[in-house]
Each structure stands twice: as structure tokens, then as C-alpha cells.
Backbone as CSV, one residue per row, in Angstrom:
resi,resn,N_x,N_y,N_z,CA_x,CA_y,CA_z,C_x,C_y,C_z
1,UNK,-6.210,49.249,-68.126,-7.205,50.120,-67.541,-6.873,50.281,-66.055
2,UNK,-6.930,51.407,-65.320,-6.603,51.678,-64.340,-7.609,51.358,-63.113
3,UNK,-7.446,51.182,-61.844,-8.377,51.425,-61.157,-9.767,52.160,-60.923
4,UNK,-9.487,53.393,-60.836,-10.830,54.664,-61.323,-11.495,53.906,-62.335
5,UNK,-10.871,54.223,-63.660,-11.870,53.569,-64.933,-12.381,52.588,-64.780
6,UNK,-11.801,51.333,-63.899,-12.311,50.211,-63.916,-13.451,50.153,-63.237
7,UNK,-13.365,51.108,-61.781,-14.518,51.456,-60.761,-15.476,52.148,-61.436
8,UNK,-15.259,53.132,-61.961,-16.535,53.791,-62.656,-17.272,52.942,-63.790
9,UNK,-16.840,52.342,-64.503,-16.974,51.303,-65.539,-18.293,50.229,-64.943
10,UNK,-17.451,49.720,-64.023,-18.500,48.660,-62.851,-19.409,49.665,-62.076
11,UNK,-19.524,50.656,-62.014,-20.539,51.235,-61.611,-21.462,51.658,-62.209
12,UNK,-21.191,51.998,-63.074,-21.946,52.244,-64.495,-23.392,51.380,-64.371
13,UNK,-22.156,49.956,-64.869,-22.870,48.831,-65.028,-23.953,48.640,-63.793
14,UNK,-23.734,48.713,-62.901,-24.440,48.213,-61.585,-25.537,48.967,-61.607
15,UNK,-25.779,50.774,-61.873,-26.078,51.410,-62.033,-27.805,51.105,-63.102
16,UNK,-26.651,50.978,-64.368,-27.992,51.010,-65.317,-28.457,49.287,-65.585
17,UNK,-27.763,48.397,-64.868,-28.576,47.064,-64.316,-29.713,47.405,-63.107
18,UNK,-29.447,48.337,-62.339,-30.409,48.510,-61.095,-31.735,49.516,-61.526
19,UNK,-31.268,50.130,-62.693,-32.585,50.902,-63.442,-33.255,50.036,-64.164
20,UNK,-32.471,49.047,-64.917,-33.384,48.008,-65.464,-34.515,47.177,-64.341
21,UNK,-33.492,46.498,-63.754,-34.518,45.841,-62.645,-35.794,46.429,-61.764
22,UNK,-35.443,47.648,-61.669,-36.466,48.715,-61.018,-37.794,48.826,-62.089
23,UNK,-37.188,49.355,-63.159,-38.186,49.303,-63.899,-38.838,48.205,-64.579
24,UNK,-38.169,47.303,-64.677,-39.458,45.936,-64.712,-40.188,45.944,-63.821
25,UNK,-39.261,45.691,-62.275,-40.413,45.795,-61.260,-41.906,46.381,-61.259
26,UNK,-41.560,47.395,-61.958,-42.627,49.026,-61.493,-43.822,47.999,-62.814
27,UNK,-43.128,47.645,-63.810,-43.835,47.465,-64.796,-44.277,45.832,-64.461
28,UNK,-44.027,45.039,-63.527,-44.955,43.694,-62.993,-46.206,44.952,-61.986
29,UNK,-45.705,45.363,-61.449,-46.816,46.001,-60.658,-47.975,46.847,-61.272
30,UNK,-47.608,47.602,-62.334,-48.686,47.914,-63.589,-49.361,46.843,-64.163
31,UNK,-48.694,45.547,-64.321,-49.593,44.554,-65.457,-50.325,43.928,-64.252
32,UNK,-50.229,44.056,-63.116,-51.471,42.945,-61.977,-50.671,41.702,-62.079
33,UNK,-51.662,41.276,-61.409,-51.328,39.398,-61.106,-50.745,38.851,-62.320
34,UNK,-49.716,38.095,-62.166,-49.642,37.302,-63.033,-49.838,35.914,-62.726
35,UNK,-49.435,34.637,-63.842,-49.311,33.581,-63.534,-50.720,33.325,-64.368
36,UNK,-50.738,31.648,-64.765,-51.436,31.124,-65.497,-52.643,30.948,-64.437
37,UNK,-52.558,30.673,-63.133,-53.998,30.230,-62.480,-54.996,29.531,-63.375
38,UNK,-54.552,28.434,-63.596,-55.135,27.155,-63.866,-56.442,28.115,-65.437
39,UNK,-55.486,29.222,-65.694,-56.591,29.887,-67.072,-57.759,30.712,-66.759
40,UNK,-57.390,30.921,-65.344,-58.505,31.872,-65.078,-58.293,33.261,-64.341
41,UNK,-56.912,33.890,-65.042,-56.367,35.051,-65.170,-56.389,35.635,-66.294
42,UNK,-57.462,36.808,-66.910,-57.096,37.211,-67.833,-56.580,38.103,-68.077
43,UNK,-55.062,38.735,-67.323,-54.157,39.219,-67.119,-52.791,38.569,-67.560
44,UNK,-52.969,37.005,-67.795,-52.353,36.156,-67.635,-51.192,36.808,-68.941
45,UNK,-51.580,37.307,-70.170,-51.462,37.124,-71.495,-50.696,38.870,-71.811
46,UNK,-51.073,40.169,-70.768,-51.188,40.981,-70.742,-49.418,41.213,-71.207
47,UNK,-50.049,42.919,-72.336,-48.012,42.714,-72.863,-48.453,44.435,-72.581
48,UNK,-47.197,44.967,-72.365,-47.140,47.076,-71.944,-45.650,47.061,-72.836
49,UNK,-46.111,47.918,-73.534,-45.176,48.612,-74.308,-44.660,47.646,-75.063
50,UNK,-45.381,46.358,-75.990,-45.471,45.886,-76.709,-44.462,44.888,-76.135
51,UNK,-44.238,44.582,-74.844,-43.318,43.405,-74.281,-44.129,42.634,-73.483
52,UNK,-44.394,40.724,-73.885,-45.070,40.487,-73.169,-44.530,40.398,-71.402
53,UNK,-45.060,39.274,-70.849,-44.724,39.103,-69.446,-43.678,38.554,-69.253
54,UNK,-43.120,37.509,-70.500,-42.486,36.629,-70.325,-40.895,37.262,-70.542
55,UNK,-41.297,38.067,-71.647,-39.964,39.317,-71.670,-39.563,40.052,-70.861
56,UNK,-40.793,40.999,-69.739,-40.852,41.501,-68.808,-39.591,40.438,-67.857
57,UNK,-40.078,39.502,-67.700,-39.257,38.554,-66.516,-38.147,38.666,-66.436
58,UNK,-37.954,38.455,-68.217,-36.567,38.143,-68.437,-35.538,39.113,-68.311
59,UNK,-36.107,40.275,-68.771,-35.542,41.547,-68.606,-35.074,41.811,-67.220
60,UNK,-36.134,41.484,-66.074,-35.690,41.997,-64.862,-34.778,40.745,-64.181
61,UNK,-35.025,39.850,-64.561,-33.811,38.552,-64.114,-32.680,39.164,-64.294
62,UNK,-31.995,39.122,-65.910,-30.636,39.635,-66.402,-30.609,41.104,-65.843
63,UNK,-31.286,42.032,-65.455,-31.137,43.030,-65.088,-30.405,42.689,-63.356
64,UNK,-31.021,41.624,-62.545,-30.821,41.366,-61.747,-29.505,41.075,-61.446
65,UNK,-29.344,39.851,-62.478,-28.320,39.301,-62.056,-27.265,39.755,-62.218
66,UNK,-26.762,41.035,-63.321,-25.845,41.904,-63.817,-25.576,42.439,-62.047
67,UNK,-26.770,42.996,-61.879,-26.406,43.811,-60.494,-25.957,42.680,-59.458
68,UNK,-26.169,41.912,-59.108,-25.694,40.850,-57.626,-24.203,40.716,-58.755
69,UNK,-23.607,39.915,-60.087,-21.963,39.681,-60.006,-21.333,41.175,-59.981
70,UNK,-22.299,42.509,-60.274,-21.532,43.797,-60.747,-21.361,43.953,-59.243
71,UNK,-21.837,43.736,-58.232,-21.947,44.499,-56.311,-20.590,42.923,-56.143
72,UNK,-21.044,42.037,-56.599,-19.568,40.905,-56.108,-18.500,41.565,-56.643
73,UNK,-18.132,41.869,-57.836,-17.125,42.327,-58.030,-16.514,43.532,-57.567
74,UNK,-17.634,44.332,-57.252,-17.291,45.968,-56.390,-16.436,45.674,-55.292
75,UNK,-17.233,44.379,-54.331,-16.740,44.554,-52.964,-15.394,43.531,-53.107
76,UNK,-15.013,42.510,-54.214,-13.620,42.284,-54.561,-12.835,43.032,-54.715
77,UNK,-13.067,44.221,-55.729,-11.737,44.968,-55.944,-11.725,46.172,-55.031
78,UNK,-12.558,46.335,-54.067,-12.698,47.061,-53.130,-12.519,46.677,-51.636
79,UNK,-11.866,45.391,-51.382,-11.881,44.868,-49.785,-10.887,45.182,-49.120
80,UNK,-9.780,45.542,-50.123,-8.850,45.736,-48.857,-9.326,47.360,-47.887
81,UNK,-9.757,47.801,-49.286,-10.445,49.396,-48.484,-11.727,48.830,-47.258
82,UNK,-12.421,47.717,-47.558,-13.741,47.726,-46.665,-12.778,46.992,-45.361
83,UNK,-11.836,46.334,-45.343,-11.125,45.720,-44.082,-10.441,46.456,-43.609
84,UNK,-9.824,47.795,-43.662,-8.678,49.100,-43.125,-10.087,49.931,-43.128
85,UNK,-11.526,49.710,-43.645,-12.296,51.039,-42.768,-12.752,50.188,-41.207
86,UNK,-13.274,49.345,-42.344,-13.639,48.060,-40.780,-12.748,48.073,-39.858
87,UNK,-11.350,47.970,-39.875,-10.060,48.565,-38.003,-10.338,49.409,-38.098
88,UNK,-10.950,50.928,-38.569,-10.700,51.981,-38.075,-11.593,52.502,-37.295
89,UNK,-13.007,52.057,-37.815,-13.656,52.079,-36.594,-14.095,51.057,-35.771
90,UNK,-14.117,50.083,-35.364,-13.735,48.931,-34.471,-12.861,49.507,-33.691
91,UNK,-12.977,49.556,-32.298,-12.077,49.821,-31.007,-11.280,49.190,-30.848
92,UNK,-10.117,49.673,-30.553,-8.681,48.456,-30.207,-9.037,47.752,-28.881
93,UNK,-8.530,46.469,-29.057,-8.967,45.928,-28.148,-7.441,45.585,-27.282
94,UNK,-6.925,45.787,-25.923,-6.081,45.044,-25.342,-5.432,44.079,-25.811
95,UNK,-4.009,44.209,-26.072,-3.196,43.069,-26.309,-3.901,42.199,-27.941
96,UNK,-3.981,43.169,-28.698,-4.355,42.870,-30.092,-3.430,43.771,-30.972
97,UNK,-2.681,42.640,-31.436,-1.316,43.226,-32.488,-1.884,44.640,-33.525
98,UNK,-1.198,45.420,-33.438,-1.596,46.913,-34.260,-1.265,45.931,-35.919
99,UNK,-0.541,45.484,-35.819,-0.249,45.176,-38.008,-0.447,46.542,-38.412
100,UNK,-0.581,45.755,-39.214,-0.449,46.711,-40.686,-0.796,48.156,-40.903
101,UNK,-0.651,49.296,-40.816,-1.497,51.028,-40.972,-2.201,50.623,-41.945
102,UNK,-3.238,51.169,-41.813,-4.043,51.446,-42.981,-4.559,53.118,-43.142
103,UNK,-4.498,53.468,-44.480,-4.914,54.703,-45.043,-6.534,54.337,-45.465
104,UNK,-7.441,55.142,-45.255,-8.741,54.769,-45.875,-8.987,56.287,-46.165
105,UNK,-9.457,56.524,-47.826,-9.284,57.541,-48.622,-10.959,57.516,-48.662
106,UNK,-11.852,58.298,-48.179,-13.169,58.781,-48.575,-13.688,59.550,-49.501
């Protein structure tokens, strides 16, 4: 698999992990308070769209966590591009070795 495919692929992913997580979110903020409060939440138990809370969670955890290793892996196979944009705009500074050219493709 080539670069491109691989980038779009992981974006994808990052993508429809960050719609998941969003939309749990939206959907803790529809069900109210949660949490057991010692049994005197009766919200506590509350299920939307036939998923309770506890699914809700879970959903937006793994939704989560897809997105934080899918953004680690972006900015891995993407650093040498974020370190040649990073010199290009950073000012040269006096008596600081030029190295390496870098091309940065937008």
C-alpha cells in the first residue's frame, strides 16, 4: 500500500472515530447527570436509542481512543513533512548550519 492510500485510510479512520466520540458526547449531554449518587439519580439507569449508559461510555472511550493512536500515527508517518515545514518558517538564525533542503508539498 502506498503512501496516499495509507494516509487516506488513517484518515478515514480518525475521521469516523471523531464522529463516534462526538456523538456519544452529544448523547451524555441528552441523558443529564449521570453516575450512581449514592441511588438518588433517577437518570442513573437512563438508555436513548435503546443503548444504556454504560454502552454509551464505552462507545465514546473506543471511539476515543481510535482517534488519540489514529492522530499518533498521522504525525509518525508525517514528521519528516512537520520538521522541513517547522525550518521553513522559523527564521535562520546566524551561524546555524543550512543541512539538509527541504521540499514541503501543501
Amino acid at each position: 500500500m502506498n503512501k496516499l492510500k495509507l494516509s487516506y485510510l488513517l484518515d478515514a479512520v480518525i475521521g469516523l472515530a471523531f464522529l463516534l466520540s462526538g456523538v456519544t458526547g452529544l448523547a451524555f449531554l441528552l441523558m443529564g447527570e449521570g453516575g450512581y449518587q449514592g441511588g438518588r439519580n433517577p437518570g442513573f439507569a437512563t438508555a436513548m436509542l435503546g443503548l444504556s449508559r454504560g454502552t454509551w461510555s464505552d462507545l465514546h472511550t473506543l471511539g476515543s481512543v481510535v482517534m488519540i493512536a489514529g492522530v499518533v500515527v498521522h504525525i509518525v508517518l508525517h514528521w519528516n513533512w512537520i520538521v522541513c515545514a517547522t525550518k521553513k518558517m522559523l527564521p535562520r538564525r546566524a551561524g546555524r548550519a543550512q543541512g539538509q533542503a527541504c521540499e514541503v508539498i501543501v
